[in-house]
N, C-alpha and C positions, 0 to 999 in steps of 0.2 A: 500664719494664715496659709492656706494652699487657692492655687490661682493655676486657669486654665493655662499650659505654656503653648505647646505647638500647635499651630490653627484645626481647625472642624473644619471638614468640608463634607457638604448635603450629598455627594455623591462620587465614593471614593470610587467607584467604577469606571469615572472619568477622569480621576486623580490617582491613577496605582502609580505611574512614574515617580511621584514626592514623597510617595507612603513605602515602594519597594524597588530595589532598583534592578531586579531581577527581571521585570516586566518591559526593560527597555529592549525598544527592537524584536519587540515577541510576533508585534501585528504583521510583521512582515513585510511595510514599508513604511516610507517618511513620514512622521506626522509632528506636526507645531499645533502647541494646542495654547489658546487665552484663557485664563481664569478672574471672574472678581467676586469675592463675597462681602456683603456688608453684613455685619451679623447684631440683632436687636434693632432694629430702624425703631428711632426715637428715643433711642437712649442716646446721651451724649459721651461723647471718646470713647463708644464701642468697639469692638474689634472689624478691622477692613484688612481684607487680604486680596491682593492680585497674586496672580501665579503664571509664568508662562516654563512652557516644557517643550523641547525638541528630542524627539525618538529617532531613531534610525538601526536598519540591521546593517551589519557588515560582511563581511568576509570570513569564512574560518570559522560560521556559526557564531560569532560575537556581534553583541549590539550594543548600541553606545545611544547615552542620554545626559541632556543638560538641562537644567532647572535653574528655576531663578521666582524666589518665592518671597516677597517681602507682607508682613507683619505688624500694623501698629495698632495699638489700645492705651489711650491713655496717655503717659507721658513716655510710654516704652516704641520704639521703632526697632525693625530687626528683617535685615535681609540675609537670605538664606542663596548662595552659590555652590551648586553642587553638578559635581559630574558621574555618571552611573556608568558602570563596564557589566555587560552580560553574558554568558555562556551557555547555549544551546547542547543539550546533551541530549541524544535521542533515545528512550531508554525503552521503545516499543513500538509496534510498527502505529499506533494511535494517540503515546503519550512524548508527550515533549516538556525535559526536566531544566528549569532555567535556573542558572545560578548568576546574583550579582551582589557586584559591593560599589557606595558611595562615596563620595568623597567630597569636601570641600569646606568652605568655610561660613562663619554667621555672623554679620555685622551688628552688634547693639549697640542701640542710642538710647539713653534716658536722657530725656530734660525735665531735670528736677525743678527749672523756673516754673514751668507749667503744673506742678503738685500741691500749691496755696498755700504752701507753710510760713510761718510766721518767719519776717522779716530776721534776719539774722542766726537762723535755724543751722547752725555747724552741721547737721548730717544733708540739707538740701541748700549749701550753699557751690557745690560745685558737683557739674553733671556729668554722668558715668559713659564711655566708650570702652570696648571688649572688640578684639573678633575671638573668636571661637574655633576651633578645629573641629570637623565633623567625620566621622565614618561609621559608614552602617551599611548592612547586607539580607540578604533577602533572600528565599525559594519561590519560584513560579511554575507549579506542574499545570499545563495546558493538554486539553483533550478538545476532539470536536465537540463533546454534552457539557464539558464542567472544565473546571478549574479549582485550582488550591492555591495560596497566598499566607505566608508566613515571613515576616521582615520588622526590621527595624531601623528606621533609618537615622538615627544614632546613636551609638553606642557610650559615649563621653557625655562627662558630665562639664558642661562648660558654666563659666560666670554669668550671670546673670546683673549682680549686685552686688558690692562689695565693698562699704565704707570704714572707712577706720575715722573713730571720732570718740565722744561721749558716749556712744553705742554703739559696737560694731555689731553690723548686716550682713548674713551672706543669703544670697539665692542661688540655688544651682538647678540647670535642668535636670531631671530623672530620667531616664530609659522610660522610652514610649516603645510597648509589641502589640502587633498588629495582625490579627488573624482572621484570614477570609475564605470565604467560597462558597459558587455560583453555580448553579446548573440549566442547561436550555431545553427547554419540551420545545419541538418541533411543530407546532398544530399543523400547521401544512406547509406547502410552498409559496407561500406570502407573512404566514402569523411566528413568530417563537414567543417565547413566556421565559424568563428568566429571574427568577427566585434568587437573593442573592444575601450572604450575610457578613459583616466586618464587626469585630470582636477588637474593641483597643485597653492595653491595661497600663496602667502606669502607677510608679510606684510610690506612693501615700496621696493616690486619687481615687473616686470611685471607679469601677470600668466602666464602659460606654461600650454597646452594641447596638447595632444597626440592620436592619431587620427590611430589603426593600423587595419590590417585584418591577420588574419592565417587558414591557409589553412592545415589540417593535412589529411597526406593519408596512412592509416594502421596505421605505428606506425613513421612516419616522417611529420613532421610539416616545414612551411614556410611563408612567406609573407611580408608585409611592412612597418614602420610605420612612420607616418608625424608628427612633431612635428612643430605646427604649427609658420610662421615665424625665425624658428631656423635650422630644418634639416629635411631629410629623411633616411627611412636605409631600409636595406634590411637582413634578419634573418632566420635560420635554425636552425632544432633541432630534432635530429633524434637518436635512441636507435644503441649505439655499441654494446653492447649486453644485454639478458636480464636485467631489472629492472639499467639499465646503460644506461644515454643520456648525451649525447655534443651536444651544441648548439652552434652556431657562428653567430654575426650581428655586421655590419660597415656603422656609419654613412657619410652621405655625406651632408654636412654645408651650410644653405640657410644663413643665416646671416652675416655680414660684416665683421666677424669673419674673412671669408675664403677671406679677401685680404689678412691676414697678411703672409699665406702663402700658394705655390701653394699646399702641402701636403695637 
């Protein structure tokens, strides 16, 4: 069977730290950012992911980033600790060439109690712990109209699963690549329009591409984003007070998915 591994999120524009680690420290200063997605509301042991991310630029054109991403669906839990190192290369007096690599590691839990197998069940009688080793790297070309985005934020295939019994299992992650980019029309000095695309491939999955527009007016942002043959959403993000934003976006499910339920 093939099963989604590393989380979706509605809006990688606000998530490129977890997706690339090149992009740490680009914005040019501090930022902590909160994440949670509930994904399917009303299906039960759906996937939930909180994410939090700290940016900073450094000294010597390097920027530094830490992440902390946890994962559960089902009877699977999986925390993801990672730390991002970046390198600013200025390669024109208008483009800015980011180069990073991640590192860290991935905690998995399975509780196989929680899977309903039949009492005495030799492959769900004892439940599975891993950490994982992760590294993965990234390009971030920044301009003031656009941007380009090519990473992978891991490169190893770590454990997932792996029983020895009456039938042995394995599951392994695959390489997830991840390719994007975005450009700003200026309408004036209040309006920009930002078109934006992320392309993710993985291997023995379908791809997934993501197709959005934002729309920011002063200091409040909006718009759409289609992810093509799976959903659409709709997204907001706007300053509570200075140097402070919440953002909110709720998908709505094109895929067959949304028979299983009317939520």
């Amino acid at each position: 069977s093939s099963a989604q591994q590393d989380p979706n999120f509605t809006l990688y524009n606000f998530n490129m730290n977890i997706i690339n680690p090149a992009h740490a420290g680009s914005s040019g200063q501090k930022e902590i950012s909160l994440g949670y997605r509930s994904q399917w509301i009303g299906i039960s042991e759906a996937p939930n992911t909180q994410a939090l991310n700290y940016t900073s630029p450094l000294s010597k054109n390097l920027g530094l980033g830490v992440s902390f991403v946890r994962d559960q669906v089902f009877v699977l839990q999986e925390t993801d600790i990672t730390i991002d190192l970046s390198y600013k290369l200025k390669v024109s007096e208008t483009h800015d060439l980011y180069f990073g690599v991640k590192a860290g590691g991935s905690f998995v839990n399975i509780d196989l109690s929680k899977a309903g197998a039949p009492t005495g069940d030799p492959l769900f009688t004892e439940n599975q712990s891993f950490v994982n080793p992760q590294f993965g790297a990234g390009l971030y070309l920044k301009h003031q109209n656009y941007y380009l985005s090519v990473s992978s934020p891991n490169f190893l295939n770590g454990e997932r699963y792996v029983k020895q019994g009456n039938a042995p299992k394995a599951a392994v992650d695959n390489l997830h690549m991840y390719y994007g980019a975005g450009y700003h029309f200026n309408i004036n000095s209040n309006v920009q329009i930002t078109p934006a695309i992320m392309y993710r491939n993985t291997n023995g999955a379908p791809s997934s591409t993501d197709i959005n527009t934002t729309v920011t007016y002063n200091k409040i942002q909006a718009g759409m984003n289609y992810r093509v043959d799976e959903m659409y959403s709709i997204f907001t993000m706007f300053n509570i007070i200075d140097n402070m934003k919440f953002g909110a976006a709720y998908d709505f499910t094109t895929s067959k998915i949304n028979q299983i339920n009317n939520n």
